[in-house]
MINUKE-543707 format. One line per 5 residues: number of its first residue (from 1); their letters; for each residue x, y, z of C-alpha. Coordinates in Angstrom, 2 decimals, padded with zeros to 5 digits. Layout:
N
NUM> A> X/Y/Z  ... $
***
This chain:
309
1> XXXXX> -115.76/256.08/125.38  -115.45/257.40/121.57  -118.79/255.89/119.79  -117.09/255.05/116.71  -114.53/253.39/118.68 $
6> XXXXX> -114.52/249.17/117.88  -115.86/248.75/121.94  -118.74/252.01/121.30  -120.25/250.39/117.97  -120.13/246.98/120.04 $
11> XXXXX> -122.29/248.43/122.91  -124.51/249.90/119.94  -124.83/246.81/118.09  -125.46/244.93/121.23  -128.12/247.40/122.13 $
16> XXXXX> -129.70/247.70/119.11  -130.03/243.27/119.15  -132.03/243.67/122.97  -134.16/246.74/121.92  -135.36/244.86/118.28 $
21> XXXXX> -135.75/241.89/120.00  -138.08/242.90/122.76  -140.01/244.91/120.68  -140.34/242.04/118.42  -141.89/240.05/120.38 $
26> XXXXX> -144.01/243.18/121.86  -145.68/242.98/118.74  -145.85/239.70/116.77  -145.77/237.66/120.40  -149.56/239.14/121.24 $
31> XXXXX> -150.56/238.22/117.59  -149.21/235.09/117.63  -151.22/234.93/120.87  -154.38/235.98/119.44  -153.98/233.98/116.71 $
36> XXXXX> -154.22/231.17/118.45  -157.10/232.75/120.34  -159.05/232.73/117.65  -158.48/229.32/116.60  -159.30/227.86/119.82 $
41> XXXXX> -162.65/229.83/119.26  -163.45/228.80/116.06  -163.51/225.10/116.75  -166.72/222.98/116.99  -167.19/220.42/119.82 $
46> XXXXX> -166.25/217.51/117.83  -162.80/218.60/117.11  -161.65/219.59/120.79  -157.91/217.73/120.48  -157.58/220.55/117.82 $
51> XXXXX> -158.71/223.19/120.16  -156.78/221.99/123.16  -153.63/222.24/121.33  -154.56/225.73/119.70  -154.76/226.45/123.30 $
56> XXXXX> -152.16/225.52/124.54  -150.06/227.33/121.73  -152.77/230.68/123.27  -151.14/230.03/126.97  -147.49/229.92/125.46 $
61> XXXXX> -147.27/232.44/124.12  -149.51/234.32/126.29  -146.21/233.17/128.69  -143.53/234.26/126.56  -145.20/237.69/126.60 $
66> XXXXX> -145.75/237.77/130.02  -141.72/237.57/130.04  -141.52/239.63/127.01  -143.18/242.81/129.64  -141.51/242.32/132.00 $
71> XXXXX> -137.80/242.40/130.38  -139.21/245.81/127.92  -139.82/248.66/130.61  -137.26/250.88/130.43  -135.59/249.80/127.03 $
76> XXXXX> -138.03/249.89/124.21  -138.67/252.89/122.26  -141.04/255.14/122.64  -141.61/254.78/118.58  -143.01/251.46/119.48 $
81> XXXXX> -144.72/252.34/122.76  -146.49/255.27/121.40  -146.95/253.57/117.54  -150.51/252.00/118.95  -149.29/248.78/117.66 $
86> XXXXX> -148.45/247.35/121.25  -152.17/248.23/122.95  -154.84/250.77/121.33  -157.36/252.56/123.93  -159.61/249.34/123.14 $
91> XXXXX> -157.47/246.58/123.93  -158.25/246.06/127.19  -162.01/246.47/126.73  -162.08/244.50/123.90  -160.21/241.58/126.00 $
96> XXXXX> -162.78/241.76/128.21  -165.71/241.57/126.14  -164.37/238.74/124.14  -163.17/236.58/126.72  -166.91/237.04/128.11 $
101> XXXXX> -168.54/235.71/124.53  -166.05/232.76/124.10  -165.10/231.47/127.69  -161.66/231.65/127.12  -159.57/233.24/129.59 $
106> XXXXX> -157.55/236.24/128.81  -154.54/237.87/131.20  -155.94/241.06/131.28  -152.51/242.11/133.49  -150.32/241.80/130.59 $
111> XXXXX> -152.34/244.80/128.95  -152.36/246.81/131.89  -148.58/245.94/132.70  -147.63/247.28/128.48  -149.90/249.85/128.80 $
116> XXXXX> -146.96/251.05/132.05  -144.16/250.44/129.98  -141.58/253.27/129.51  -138.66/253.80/126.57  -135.81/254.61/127.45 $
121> XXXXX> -131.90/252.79/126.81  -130.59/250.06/128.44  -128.05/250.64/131.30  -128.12/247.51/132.82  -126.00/244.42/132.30 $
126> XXXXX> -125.33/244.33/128.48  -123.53/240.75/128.87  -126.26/239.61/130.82  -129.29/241.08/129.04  -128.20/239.48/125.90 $
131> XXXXX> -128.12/235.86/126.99  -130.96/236.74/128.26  -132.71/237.86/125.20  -131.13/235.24/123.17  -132.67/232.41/125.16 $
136> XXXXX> -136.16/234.74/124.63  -135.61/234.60/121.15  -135.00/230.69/121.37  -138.12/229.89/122.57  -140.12/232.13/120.64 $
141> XXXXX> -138.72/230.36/117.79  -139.41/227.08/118.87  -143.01/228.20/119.52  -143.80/229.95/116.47  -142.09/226.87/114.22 $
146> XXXXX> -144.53/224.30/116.34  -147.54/226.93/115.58  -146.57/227.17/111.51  -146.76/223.28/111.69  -150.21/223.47/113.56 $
151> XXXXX> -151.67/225.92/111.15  -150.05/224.24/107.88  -151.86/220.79/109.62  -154.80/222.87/109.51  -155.28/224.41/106.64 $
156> XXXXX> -154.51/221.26/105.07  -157.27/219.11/106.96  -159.79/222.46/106.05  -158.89/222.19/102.30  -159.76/218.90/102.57 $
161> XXXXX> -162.70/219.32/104.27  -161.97/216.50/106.98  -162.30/219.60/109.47  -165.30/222.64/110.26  -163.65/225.45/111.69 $
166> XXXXX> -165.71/228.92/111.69  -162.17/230.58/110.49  -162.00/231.25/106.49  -159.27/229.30/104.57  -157.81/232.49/103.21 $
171> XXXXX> -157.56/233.64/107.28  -155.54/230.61/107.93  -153.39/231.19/105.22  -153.32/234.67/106.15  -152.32/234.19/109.63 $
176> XXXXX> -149.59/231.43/108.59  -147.69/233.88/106.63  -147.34/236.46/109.35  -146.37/233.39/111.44  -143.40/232.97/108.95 $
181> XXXXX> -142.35/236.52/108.76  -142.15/236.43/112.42  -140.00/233.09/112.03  -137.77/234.44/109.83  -137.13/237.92/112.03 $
186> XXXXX> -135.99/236.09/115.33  -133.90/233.67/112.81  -132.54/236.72/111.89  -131.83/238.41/115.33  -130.32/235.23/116.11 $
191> XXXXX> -127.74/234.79/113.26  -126.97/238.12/112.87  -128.21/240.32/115.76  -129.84/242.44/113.69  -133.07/242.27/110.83 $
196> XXXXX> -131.86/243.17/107.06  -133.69/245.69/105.56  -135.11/244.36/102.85  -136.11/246.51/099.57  -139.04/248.99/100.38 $
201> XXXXX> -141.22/247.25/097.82  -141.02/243.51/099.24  -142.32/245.05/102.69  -144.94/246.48/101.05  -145.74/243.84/098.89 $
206> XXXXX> -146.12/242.00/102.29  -147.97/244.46/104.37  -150.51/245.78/101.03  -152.17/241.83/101.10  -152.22/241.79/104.62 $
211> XXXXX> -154.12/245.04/104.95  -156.19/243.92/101.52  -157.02/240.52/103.01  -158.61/242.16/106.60  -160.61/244.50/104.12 $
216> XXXXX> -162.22/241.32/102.72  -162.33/239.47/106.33  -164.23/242.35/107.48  -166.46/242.62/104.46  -167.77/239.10/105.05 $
221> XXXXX> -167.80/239.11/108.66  -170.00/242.53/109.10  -173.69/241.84/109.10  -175.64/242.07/106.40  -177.41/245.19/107.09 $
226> XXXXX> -174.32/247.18/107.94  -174.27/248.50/103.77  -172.53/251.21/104.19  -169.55/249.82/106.03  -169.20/246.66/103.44 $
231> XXXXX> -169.08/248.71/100.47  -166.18/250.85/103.06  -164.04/247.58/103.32  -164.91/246.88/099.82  -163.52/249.52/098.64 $
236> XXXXX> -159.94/249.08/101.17  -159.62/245.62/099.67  -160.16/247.31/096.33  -157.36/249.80/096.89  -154.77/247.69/098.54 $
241> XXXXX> -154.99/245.41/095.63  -154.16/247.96/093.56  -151.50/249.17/094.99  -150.04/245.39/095.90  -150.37/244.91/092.05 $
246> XXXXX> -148.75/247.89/091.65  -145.93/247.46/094.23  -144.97/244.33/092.59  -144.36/245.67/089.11  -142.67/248.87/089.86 $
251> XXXXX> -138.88/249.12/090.00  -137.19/251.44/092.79  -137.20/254.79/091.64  -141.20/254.74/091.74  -141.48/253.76/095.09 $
256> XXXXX> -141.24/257.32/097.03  -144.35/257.77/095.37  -145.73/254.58/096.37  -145.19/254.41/099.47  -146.40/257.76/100.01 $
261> XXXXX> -149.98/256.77/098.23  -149.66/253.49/100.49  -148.86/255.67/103.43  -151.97/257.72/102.55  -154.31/254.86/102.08 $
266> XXXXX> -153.18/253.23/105.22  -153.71/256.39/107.71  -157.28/256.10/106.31  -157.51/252.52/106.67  -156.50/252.76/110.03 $
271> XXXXX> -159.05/255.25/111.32  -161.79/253.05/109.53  -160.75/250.14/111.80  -160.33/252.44/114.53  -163.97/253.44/114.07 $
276> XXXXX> -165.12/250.02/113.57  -162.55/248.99/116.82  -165.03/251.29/118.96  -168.60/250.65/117.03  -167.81/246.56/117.71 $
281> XXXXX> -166.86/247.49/121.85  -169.60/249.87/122.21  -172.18/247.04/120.62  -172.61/249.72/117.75  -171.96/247.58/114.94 $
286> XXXXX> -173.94/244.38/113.90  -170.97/241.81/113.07  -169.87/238.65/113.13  -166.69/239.84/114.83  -165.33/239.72/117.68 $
291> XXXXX> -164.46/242.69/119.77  -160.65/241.29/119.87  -160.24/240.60/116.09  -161.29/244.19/115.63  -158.65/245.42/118.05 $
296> XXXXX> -156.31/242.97/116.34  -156.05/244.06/112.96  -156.10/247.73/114.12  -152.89/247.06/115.59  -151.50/245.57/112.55 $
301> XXXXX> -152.33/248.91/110.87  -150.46/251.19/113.52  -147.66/248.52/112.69  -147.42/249.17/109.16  -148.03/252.68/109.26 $
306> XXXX> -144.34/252.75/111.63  -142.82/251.07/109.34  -143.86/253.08/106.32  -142.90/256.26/108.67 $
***
């Protein structure tokens, strides 16, 4: 079959909808996960209704990427699989640890099963697989909608300070928006079976406050005594401002450059938290944090860094 035939950039398309899917919710179904991991955690006694339904959001999705696994091996790409933004050498350490500290259970057999996956292309049952992904992608985005209306209920009772949670504001609101970017993808996927690539500069625009706001998560969650790594996240959060400022003024002929700095100042970011990943498992840091949230945003750096690769 000729490729550029109408039937050959079918199959393509077709294949190109399972494989973005999947990997998809590879990524952004374990931090919608975690997300609601850590708001579970964060709640005092008094407010359990709020924690049982944070958990409960923490067991779907923990679900959906149970399912998510298991339809992956042999189709994703080794981009993804090797990318660090899936598991990182710590994950399954740093599940461990953490679901030691809070009491909250943690299927440690999803890590090990991702941690077996293999790339490859699909040769299976392309009519099939679809429908299949399709009704994936329908219930992620019927759990991800109910968790943006949990977390806008939130943030909204915290502002108003009719709730204590241990979680900042700005982390709420930070973890919101990446709830809405993953909203929007599978909306995507599902309208159009693909995601549009939008303009270099709104991706980093995205990604730069994301990375900035972790800098100043980290700052304030790292003990006291630990100087030398605050005035390290300090200076990230410094940085990524900068160049967020600076991403959202430029036009597009000055964004090779930019997104090569970015690229630059990312790498480095990324082996901070990977330090920091490691100093938090092996009890080498004094923080605030837990061994999980350090693994988290680590991941969210190897994701960037793909994308600006």
């Amino acid at each position: 079959m000729n490729d550029d035939s109408p039937i050959g950039s079918d199959f393509k398309a077709r294949d190109s909808f399972i494989t973005t899917s999947l990997e998809t919710h590879l990524f952004f179904g374990r931090i919608m996960k975690e997300h609601s991991f850590f708001l579970t955690a964060a709640f005092l006694p008094p407010d359990s209704s709020w924690m049982k339904k944070a958990d409960w959001y923490r067991m779907q999705f923990e679900d959906l990427l149970w399912n998510t696994v298991e339809m992956s091996d042999g189709i994703v790409s080794n981009e993804v699989l090797s990318s660090g933004e899936v598991v990182t050498e710590f994950t399954m350490e740093a599940e461990r640890i953490t679901s030691r500290f809070t009491g909250i259970p943690i299927e440690i057999r999803i890590t090990q099963a991702e941690q077996r996956l293999r790339a490859g292309c699909f040769v299976g049952d392309m009519v099939r697989m679809v429908r299949r992904v399709r009704a994936l992608n329908e219930r992620a985005l019927e759990l991800v909608k109910g968790l943006i209306a949990f977390k806008e209920e939130l943030l909204c009772e915290v502002k108003e300070c009719r709730i204590f949670t241990t979680n900042y504001p700005l982390l709420i609101q930070h973890i919101l928006r990446e709830a809405r970017l993953y909203c929007n993808l599978i909306e995507q996927l599902q309208e159009n079976e693909c995601i549009s690539r939008d303009t270099i500069l709104e991706t980093e625009c995205f990604w730069n406050q994301i990375m900035m706001e972790h800098a100043l998560f980290i700052r304030g969650l790292l003990d006291p005594t630990e100087e030398e790594l605050i005035m390290a996240a300090d200076g990230f959060a410094r940085n990524f401002n900068e160049l967020l400022c600076e991403a959202r003024s430029r036009d597009c002929e000055a964004t090779v450059a930019l997104t090569e700095r970015t690229k630059r100042e990312t790498e480095k970011y990324r082996d901070f938290k990977a330090a920091g990943t490691k100093g938090i498992v092996c009890c080498e840091v004094s923080s605030i944090i837990l061994p999980l949230l350090a693994d988290h945003v680590l991941r969210e750096a190897n994701h960037y860094l793909r994308i600006l690769e």
